[in-house]
N, C-alpha and C positions, 0 to 999 in steps of 0.2 A: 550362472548364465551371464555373461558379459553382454555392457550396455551398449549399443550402437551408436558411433559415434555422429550420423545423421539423426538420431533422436535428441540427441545431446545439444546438436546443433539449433535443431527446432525450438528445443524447451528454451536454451538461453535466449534465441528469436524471440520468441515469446515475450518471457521475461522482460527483457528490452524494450519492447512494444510496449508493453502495462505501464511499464516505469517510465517511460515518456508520453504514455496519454495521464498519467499520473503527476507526471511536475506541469501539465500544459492546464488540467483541470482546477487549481485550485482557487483559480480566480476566477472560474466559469460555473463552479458549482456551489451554491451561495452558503450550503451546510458545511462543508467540508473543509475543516479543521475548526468549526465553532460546536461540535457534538459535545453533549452531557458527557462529562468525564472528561477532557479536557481543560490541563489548568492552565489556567495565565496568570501573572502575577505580575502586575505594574508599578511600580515606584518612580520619584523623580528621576535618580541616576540608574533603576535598574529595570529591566523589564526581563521575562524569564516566562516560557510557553513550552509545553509540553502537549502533546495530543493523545493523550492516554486511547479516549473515546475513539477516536476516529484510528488509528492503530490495530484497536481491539477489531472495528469492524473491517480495515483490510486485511489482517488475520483470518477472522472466518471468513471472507470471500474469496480471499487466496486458498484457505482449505479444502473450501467446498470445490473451488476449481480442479486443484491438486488433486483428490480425491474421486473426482467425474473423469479424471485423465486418467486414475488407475485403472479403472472399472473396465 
């Protein structure tokens, strides 16, 4: 069954949308990128930040979206 290319359009829409209330939120939402699991690593000449935690939980909320859109 081939995918329609107005669904296609939608979901990329979408997408787009998330990922721009996404790079607009992280200085609005006071946890987001400081969650448990999350490393940061400071030194004089190096700093070095990874967001393992915060990753993990757009993963499952991205799943759980994905998932509600099959149904």
């Amino acid at each position: 069954m081939p995918i329609h290319p107005g669904k296609v359009l939608i979901i990329l829409g979408l997408v787009l949308i998330i990922a721009g209330i996404l790079l607009i939120l992280p200085g609005k939402v006071p946890f987001l990128g400081k969650l448990p699991g999350d490393i940061r690593i400071e030194r004089e000449t190096f700093s070095f930040y990874f967001p393992l935690g915060t990753c993990l939980l757009l993963s499952l909320i991205l799943s759980l979206v994905f998932w509600l859109f099959r149904r």
